[in-house]
C-alpha positions in Angstrom: -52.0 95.1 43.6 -50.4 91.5 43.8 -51.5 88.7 44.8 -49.0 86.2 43.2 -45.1 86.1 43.5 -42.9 83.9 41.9 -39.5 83.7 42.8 -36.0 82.2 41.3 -34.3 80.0 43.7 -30.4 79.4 43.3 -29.2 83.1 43.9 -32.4 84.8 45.1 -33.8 82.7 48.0 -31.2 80.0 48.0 -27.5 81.2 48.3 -26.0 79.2 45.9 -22.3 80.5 46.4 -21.9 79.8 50.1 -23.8 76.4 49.9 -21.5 75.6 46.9 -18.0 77.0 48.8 -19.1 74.7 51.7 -19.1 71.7 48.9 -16.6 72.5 47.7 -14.4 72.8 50.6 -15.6 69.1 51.7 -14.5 67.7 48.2 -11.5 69.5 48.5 -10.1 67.5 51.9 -12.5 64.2 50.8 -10.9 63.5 47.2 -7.6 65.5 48.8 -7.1 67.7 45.8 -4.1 69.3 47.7 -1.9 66.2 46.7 -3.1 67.1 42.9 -1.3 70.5 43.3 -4.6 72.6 44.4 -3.5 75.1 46.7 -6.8 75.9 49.0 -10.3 75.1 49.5 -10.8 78.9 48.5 -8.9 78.9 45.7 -10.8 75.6 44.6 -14.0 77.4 45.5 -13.5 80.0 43.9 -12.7 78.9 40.5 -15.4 76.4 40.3 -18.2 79.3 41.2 -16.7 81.6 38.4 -16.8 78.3 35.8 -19.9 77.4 36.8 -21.5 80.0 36.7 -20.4 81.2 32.9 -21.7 77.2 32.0 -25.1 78.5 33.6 -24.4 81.4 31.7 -24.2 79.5 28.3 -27.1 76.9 29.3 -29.3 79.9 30.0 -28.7 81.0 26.1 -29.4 77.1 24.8 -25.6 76.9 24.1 -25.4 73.7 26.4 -26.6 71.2 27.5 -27.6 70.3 31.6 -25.5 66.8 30.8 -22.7 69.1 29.2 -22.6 71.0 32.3 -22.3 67.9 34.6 -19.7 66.3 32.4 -17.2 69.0 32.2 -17.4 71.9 35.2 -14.8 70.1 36.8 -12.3 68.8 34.3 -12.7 72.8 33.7 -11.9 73.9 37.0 -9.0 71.2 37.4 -7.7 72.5 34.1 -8.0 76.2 34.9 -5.7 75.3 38.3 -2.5 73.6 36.4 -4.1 70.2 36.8 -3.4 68.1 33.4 -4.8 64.7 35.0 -9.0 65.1 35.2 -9.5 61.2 36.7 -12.1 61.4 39.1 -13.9 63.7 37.9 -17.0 62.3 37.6 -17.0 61.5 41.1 -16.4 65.1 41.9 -19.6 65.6 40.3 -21.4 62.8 41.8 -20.3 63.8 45.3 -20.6 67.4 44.8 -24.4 67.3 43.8 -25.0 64.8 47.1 -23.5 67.3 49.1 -24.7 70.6 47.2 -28.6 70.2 47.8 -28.2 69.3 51.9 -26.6 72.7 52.3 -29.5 74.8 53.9 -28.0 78.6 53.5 -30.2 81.3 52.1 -29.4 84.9 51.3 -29.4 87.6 53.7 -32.9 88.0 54.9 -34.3 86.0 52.7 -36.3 83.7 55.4 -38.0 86.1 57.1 -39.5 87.8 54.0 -40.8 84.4 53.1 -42.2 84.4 56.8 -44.0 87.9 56.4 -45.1 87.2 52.7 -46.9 84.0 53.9 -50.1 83.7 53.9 -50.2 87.3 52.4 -49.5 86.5 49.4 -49.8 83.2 47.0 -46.1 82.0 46.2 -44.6 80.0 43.5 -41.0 79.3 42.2 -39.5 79.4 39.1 -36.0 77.8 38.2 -34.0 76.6 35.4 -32.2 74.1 37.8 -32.5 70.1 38.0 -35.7 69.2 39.2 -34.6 66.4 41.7 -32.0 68.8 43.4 -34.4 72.0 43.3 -36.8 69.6 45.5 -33.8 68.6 48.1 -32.6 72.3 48.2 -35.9 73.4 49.4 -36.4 70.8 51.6 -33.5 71.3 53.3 -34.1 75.0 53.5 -37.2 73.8 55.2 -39.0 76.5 52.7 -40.6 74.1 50.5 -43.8 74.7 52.1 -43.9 78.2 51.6 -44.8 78.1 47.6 -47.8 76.2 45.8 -46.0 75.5 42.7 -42.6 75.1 41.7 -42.0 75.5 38.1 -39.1 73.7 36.0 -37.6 73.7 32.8 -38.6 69.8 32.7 -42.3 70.5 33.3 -42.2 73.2 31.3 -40.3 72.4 28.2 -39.2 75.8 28.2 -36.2 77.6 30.4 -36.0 81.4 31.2 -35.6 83.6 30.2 -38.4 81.6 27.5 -41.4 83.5 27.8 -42.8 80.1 27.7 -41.9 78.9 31.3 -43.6 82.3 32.3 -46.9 81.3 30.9 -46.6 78.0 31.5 -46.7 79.1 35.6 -49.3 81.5 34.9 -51.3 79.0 33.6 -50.5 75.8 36.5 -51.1 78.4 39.5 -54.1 80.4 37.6 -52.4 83.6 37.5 -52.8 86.8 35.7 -50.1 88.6 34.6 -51.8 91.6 36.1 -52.2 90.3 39.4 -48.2 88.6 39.3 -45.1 89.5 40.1 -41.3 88.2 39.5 -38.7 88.3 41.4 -35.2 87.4 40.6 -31.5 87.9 40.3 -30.5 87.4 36.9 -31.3 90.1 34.5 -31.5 88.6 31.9 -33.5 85.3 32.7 -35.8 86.6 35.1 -35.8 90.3 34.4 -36.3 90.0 30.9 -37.7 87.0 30.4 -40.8 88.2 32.6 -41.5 91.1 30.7 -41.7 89.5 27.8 -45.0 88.4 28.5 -45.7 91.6 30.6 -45.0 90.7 34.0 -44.1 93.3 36.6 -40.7 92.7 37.8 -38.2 92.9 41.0 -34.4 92.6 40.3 -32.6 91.5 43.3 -29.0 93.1 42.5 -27.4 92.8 45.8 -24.5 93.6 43.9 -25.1 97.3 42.6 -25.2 95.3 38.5 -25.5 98.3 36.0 -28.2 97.1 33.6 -29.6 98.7 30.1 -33.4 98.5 30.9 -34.9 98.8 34.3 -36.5 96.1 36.3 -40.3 97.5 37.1 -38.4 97.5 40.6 -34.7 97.1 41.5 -33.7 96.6 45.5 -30.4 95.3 47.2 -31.5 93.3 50.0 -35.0 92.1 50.6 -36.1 94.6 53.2 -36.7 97.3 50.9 -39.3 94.9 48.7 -42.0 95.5 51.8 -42.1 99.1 50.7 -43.0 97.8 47.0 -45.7 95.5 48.2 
């Protein structure tokens, strides 16, 4: 019924919480953040994946910027831990996204679907994440080679859940919508998003999410997506 996937990255394929806990954790003993009154790694790491991820959040919905993003995470995070002084900062960041895209962890299972889809099916990703640090993700991953195309907000001029980064990766890998399917793990974004243009969709909701309006397909862990396909 298919013959063309496309897939998120950060989240679905790419397991952006432990390769960003790892970061962290370096950041934490390199730019020794203990001194700064920071009681753990974990507690560092743990607050900077729940701020980051409501900025995400908010860039998803145009209410940011990517530079906005950048700028402030962690003068957020420092703030949110009792830290009044935010110098150094902006090294955090720089540091953070040379360590973030080396990290090479994907979710559970996650490779050897790619294994078995390969060469079964034609694969393609689509991602609202920086171009430049998508690329180094992958690579490091060592799945770059797995997908044809991957589609970003850049090369689009359009984010998801935009029905225009949809079509604008139908049109690059000569898709249908008939003959597609997307797979993510954020509802809204890639769940949504896809359907408005009328793609079939898989929500990868490891975590049991509740949601108003069904995915065409929901699964836990990518095992059960064989079945579907």
């Amino acid at each position: 019924m298919y013959t063309h996937l496309f897939f998120d990255l950060d989240h679905t394929l790419w397991d952006f919480d432990r390769n960003s806990a790892e970061s962290i954790a370096e950041l934490y003993e390199t730019h020794r953040l203990h001194e700064r009154g920071i009681a753990s790694a974990d507690q560092f790491a743990e607050q900077f994946i729940v701020i980051n991820k409501k900025l995400w959040y908010d860039y998803d919905r145009d209410l940011i910027t990517h530079d906005y993003i950048r700028q402030n995470r962690f003068p957020l995070v420092l703030q949110s831990l009792g830290v009044d002084d935010v110098s150094g900062c902006a090294d955090l960041n720089t540091d953070y996204l040379r360590l973030l895209p080396q990290k090479a962890h994907l979710t559970d299972a996650a490779r050897e679907l790619l294994e078995y889809l390969h060469g079964r099916y034609r694969m393609h990703i689509i991602t609202n994440g920086f171009a430049e640090i998508q690329a180094v993700k992958m690579a490091s991953a060592d799945i770059a080679h797995f997908f044809e195309h991957v589609v970003t907000t850049a090369e689009a001029n359009a984010k998801k859940p935009n029905p225009l980064i949809f079509d604008y990766a139908l049109n690059v890998s000569g898709a249908t919508v008939a003959e597609s399917l997307m797979l993510g793990d954020n509802y809204e974004a890639d769940v949504l998003g896809a359907k408005a243009v009328g793609l079939d969709t898989v929500f990868y909701n490891p975590k049991g999410e509740v949601v108003e309006e069904p995915a065409t397909y929901t699964i836990r862990h990518w095992d059960e997506l064989r079945a579907i396909l």
